[in-house]
Z-matrix of the N, CA and C atoms (Angstrom, degrees):
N
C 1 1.452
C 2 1.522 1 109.32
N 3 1.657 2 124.27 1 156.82
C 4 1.022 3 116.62 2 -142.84
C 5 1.491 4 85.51 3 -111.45
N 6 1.663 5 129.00 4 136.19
C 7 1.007 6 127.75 5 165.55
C 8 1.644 7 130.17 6 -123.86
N 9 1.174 8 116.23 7 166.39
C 10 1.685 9 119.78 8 -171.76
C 11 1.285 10 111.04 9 -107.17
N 12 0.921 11 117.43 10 103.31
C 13 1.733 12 117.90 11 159.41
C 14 1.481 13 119.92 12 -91.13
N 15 1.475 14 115.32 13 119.71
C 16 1.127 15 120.79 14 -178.48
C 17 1.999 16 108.26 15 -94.36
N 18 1.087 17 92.20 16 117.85
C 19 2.446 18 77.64 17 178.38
C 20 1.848 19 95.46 18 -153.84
N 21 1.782 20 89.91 19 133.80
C 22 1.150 21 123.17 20 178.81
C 23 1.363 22 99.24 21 -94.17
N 24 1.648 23 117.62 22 113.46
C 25 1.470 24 131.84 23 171.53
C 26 1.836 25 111.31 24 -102.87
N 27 1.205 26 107.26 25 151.52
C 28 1.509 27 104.21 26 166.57
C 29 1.701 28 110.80 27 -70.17
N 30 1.072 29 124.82 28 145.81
C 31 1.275 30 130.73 29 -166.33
C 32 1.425 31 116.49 30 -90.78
N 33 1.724 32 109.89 31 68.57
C 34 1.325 33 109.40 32 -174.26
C 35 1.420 34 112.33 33 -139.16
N 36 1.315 35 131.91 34 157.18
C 37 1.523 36 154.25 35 -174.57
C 38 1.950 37 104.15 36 -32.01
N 39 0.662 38 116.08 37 121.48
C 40 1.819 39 125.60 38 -171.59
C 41 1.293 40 120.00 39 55.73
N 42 1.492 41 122.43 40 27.06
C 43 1.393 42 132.60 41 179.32
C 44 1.875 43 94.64 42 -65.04
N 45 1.534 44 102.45 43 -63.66
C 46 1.774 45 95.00 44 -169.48
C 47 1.532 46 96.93 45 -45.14
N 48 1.499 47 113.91 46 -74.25
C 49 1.117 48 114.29 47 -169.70
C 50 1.534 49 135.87 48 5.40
N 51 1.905 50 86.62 49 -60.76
C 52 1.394 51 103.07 50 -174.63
C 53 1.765 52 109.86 51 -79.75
N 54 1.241 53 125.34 52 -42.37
C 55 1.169 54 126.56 53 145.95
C 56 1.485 55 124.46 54 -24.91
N 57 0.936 56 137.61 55 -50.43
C 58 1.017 57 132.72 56 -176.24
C 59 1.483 58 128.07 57 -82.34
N 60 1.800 59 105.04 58 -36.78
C 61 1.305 60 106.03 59 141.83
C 62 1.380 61 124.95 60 -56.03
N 63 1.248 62 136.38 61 -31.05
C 64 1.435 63 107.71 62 179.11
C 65 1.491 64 122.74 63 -64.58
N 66 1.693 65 125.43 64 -6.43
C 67 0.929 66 125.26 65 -110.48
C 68 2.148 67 61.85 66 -128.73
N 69 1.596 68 118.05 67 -65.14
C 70 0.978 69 112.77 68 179.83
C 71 1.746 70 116.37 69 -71.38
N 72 1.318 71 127.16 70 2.72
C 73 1.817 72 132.75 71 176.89
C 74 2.167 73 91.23 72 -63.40
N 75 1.397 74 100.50 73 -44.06
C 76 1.613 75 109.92 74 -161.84
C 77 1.580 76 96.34 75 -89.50
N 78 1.021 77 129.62 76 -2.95
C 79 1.551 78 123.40 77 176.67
C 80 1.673 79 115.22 78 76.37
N 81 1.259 80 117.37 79 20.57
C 82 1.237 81 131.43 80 157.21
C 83 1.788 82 135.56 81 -69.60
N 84 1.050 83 98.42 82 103.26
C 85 1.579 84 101.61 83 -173.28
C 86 1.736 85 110.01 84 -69.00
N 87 1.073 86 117.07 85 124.38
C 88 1.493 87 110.96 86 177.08
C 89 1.644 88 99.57 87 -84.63
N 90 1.229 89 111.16 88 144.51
C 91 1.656 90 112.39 89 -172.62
C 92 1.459 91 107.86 90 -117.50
N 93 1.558 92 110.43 91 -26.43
C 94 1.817 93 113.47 92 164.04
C 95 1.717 94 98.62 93 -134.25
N 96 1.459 95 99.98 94 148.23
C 97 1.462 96 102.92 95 151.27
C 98 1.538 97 112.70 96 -156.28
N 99 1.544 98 105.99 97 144.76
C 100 1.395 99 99.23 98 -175.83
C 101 1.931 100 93.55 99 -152.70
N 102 1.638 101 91.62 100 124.68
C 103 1.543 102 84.79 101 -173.91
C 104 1.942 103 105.43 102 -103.68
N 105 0.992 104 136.66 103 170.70
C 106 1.474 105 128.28 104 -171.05
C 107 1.514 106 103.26 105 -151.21
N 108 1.345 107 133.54 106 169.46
C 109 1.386 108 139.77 107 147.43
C 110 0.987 109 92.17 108 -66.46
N 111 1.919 110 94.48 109 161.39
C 112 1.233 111 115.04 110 148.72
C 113 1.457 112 109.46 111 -126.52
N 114 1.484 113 121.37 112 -154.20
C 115 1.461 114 108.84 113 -152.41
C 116 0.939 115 98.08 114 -79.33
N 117 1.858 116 131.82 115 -38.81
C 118 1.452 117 139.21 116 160.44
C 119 1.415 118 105.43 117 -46.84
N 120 1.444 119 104.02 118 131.38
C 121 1.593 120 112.99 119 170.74
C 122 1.619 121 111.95 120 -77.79
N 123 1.371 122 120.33 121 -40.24
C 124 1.457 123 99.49 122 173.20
C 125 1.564 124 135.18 123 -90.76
N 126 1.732 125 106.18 124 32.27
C 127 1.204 126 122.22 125 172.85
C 128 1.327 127 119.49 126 -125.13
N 129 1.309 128 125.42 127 138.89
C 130 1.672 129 125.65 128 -170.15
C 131 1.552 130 93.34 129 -133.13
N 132 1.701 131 96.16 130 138.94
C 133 1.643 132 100.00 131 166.77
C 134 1.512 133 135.79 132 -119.05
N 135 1.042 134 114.01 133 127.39
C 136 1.711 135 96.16 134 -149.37
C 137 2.191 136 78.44 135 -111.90
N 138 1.684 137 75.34 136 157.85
C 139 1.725 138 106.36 137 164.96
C 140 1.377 139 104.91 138 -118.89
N 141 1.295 140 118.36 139 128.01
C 142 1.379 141 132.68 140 176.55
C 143 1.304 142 87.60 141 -110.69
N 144 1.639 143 113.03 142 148.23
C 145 1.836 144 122.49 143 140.65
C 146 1.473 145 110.31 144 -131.70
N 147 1.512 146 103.83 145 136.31
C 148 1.129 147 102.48 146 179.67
C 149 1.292 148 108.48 147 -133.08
N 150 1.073 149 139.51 148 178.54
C 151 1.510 150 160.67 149 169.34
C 152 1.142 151 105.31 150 -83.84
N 153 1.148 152 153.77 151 115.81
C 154 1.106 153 136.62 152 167.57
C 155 2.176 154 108.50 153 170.00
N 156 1.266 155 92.70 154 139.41
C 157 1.906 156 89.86 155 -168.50
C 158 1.475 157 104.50 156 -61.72
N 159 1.658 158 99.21 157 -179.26
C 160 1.539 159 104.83 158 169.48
C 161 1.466 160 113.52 159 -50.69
N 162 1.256 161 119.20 160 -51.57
C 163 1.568 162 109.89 161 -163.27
C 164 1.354 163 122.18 162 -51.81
N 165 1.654 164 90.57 163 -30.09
C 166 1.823 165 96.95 164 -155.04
C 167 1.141 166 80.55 165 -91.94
N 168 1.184 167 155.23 166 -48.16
C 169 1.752 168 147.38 167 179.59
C 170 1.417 169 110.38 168 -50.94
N 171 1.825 170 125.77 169 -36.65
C 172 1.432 171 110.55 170 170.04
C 173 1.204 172 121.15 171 -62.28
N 174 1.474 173 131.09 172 -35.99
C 175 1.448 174 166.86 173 159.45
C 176 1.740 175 102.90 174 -18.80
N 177 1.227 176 83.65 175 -66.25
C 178 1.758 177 106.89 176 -168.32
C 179 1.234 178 92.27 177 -56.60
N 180 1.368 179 111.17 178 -71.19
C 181 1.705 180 108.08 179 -156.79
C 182 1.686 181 114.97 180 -83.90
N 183 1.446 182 114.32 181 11.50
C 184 1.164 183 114.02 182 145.68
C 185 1.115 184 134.62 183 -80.53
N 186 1.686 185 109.46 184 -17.67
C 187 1.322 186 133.26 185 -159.17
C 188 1.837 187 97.64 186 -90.88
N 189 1.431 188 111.75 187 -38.62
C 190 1.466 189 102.29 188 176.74
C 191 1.386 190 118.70 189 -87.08
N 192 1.608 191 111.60 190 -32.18
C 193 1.240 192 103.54 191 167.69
C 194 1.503 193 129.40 192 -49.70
N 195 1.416 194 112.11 193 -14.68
C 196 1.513 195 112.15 194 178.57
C 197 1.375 196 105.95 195 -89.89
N 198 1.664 197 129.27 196 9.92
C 199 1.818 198 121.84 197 -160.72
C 200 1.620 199 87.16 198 -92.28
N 201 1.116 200 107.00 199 144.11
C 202 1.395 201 122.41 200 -171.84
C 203 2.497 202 100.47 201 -55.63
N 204 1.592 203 89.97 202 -58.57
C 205 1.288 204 104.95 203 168.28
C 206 1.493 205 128.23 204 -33.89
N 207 1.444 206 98.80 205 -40.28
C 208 1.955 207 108.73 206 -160.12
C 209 1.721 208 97.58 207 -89.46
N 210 1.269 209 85.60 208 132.22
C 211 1.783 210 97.73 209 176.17
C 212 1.318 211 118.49 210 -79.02
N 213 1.597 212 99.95 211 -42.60
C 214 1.684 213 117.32 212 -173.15
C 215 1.675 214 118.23 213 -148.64
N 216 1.144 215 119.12 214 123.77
C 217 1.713 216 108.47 215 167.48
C 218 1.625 217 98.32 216 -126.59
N 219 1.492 218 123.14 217 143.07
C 220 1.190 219 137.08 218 154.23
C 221 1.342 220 96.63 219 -145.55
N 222 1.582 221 99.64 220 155.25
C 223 1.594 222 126.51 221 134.99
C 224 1.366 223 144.70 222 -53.76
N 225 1.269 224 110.77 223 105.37
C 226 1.305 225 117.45 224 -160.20
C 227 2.147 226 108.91 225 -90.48
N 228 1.100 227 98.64 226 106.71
C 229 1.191 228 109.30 227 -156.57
C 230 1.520 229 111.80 228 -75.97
N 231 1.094 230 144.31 229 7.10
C 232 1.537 231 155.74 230 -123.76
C 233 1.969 232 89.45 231 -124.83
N 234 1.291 233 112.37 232 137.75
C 235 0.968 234 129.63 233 176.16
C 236 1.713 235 118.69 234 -110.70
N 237 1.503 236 114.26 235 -17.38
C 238 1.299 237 142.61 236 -154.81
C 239 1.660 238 103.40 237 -66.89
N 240 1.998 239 109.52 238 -43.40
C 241 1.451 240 101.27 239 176.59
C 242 0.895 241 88.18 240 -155.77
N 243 1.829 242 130.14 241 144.33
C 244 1.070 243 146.52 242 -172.49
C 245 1.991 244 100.06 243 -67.71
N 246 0.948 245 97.31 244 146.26
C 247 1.819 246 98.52 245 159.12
C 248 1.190 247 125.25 246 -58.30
N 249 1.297 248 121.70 247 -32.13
C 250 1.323 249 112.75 248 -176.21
C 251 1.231 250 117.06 249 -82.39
N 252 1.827 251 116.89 250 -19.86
C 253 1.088 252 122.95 251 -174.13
C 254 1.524 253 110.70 252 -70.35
N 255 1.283 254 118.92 253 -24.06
C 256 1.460 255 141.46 254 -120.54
C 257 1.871 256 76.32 255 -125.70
N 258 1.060 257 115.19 256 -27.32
C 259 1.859 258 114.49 257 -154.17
C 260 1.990 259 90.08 258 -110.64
N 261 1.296 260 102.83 259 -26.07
C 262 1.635 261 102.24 260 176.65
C 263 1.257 262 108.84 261 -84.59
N 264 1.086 263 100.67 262 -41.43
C 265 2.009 264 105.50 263 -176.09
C 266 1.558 265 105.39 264 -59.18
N 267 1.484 266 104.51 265 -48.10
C 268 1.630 267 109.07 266 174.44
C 269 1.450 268 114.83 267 -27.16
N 270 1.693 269 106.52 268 -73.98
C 271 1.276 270 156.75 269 -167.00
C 272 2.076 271 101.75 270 -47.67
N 273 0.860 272 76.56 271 -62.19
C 274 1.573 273 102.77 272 174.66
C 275 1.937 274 117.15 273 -43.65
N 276 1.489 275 89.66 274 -71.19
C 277 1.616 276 120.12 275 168.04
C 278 1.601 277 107.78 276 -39.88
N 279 1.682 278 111.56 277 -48.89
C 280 1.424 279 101.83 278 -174.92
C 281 1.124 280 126.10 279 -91.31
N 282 1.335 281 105.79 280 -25.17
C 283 1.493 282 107.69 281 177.77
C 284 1.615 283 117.34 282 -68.77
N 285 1.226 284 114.40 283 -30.49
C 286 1.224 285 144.43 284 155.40
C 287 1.818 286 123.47 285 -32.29
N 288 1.429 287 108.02 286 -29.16
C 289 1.186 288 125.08 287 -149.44
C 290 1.593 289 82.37 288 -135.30
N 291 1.281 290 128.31 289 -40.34
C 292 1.761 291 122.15 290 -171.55
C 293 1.041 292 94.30 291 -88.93
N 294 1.602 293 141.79 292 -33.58
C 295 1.346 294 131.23 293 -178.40
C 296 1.324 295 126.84 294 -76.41
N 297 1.687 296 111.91 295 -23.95
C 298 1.781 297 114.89 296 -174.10
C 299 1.553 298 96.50 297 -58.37
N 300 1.274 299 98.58 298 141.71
C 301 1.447 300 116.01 299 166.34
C 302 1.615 301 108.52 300 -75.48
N 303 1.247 302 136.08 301 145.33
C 304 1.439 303 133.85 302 -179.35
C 305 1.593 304 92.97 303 -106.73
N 306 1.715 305 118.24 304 131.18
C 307 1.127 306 133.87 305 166.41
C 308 1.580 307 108.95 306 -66.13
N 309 1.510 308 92.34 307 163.99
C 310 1.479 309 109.35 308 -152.79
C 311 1.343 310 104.37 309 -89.73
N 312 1.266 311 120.27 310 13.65
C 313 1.514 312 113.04 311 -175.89
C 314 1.728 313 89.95 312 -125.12
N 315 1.298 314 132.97 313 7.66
C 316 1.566 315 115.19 314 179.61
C 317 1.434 316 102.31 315 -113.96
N 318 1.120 317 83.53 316 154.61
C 319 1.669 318 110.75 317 174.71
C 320 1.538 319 119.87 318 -37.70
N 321 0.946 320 136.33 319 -175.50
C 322 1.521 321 132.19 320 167.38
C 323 2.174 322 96.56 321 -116.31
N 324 1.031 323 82.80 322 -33.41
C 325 1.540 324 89.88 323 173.31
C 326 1.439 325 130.24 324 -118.05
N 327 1.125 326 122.72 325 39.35
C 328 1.182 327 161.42 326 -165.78
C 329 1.621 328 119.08 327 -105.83
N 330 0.802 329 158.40 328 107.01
C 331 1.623 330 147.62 329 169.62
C 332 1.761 331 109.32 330 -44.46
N 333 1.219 332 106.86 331 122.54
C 334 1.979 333 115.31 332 174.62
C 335 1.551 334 94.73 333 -62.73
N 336 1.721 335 93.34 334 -168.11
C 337 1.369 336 102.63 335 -175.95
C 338 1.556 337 105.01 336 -88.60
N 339 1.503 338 121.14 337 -10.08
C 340 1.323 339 119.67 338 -178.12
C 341 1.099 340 119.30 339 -59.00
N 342 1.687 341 122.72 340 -61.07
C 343 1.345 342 144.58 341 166.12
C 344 1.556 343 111.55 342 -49.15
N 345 1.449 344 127.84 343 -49.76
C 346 1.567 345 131.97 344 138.37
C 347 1.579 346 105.64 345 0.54
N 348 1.218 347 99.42 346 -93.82
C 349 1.507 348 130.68 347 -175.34
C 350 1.567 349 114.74 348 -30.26
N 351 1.285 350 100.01 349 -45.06
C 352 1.918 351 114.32 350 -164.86
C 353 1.623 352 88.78 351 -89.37
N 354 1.055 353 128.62 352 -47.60
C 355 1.415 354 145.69 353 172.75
C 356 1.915 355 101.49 354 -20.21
N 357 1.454 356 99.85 355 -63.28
C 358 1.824 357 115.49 356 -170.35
C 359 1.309 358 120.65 357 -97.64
């Protein structure tokens, strides 16, 4: 069964890394991952899903909660939208928004036509 791990890491150089090894030490396949900022710059929050039963999911997130690095791990219990869907749409949204080119007649500080749009 497919599960969500939610874990708040400090936002530093081989943090996933090490995460992710813990994840393959137990023979756990990660099936999504998507790590993001948060509003704090030296904290990143990743969604793991994995396959894997209750035990081995209590296991896990006991197992990071003890990493000196990890702030927070729970299980995210929600059936409503998969993570990955939820981690592409993210993904999607920004690049989406970092890639539009801004026309030559708007402002730099100005609202686009996107924000326009959501606006009406």
């Amino acid at each position: 069964m497919s599960r969500t791990i939610a874990v708040e890491v400090e936002n530093r150089p081989g943090e996933l890394a090490r995460i992710v090894n813990l994840f393959a030490a137990r023979g756990v396949n990660i099936e999504s991952l998507a790590v993001e900022a948060t509003a704090d710059v030296a904290v990143s929050a990743m969604s793991i899903v994995v396959d894997a039963d209750d035990r081995t999911t209590d296991q896990l997130i006991r197992t990071l909660d003890k990493q000196v690095r990890v702030l927070s791990a729970r299980e995210i219990r929600s059936a409503a939208v998969p993570a990955a869907d939820v981690a592409a749409s993210r993904a999607a949204t920004r690049a989406g928004a970092r890639d539009a080119p801004a026309s030559a007649g708007e402002d730099a500080g100005a609202p686009d036509s996107r924000q326009k749009e959501k606006a009406s």
